[in-house]
N, C-alpha and C positions, 0 to 999 in steps of 0.2 A: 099170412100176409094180409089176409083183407080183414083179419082182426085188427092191425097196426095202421090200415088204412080207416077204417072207423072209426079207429080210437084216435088219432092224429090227424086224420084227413081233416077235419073239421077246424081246430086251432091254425091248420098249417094253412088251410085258406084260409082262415082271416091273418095270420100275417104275412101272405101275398097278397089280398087285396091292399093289406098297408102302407105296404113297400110300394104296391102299384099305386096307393093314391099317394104316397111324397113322392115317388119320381115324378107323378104329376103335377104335383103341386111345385115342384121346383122348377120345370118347364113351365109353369104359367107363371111362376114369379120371375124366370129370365126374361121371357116371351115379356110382359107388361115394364121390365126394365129397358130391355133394349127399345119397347115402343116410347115408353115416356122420354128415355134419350135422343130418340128422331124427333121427335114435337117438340124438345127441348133446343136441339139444334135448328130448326124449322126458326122456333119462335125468334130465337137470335139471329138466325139470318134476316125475319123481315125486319126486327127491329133495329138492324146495323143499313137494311136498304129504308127504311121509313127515315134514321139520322140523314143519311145522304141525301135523301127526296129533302128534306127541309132545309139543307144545306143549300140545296140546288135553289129550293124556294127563296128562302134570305136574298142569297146573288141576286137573283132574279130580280125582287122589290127593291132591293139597292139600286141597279142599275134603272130601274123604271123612275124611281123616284129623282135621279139625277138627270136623265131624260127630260121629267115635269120641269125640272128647275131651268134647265136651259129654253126647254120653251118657254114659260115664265120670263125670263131674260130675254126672250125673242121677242114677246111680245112690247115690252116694255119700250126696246130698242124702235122697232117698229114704232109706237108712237109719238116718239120723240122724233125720231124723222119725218111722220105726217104732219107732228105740231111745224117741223123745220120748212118743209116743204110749204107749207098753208101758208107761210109767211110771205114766201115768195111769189106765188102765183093760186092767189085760193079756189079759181075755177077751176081748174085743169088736176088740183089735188084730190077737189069732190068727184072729179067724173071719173077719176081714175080710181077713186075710193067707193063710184059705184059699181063700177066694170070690174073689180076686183072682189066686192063681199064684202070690203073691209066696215 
């Protein structure tokens, strides 16, 4: 018996270490699949929340920008009622255009 262990023992471990290192090495190639999978889902998550953030942003300056424009038109309006007013009584337009900031 310990002749056939001599004589064998020696090949027969090394093709258990062999076996033991592909079952290992197939655990590290599922193990780095299944990780690159999560960072793959990860990355498409932020980049499906990063479209929505810029979506959000777009509205956003849209509505900002329509804002400008009606102030813009406020302003406008506004002077043409001071030119209207000044017509009619130009004292009382200037002091109320100083009490005001305008």
């Amino acid at each position: 018996m310990l002749e056939i262990l001599s004589t064998y023992g020696g090949p027969l471990a090394g093709v258990a270490g062999a076996i033991a290192l592909i079952v290992a090495q197939i655990r590290t190639n599922s193990t780095r699949a299944n990780t690159a999978r999560v960072w793959q889902d990860a990355a498409n998550s932020w980049k499906e929340e990063a479209e929505a953030q810029k979506s959000r942003a777009d509205r956003l300056i849209d509505e900002l920008n329509g804002v400008k424009h009606e102030l813009e038109e406020l302003k406008k309006q506004t002077r043409t009622l001071v030119a209207v007013l000044s017509a009619l009584d130009p004292e009382k337009v200037e002091e109320f255009r100083h009490t005001r900031g305008l």
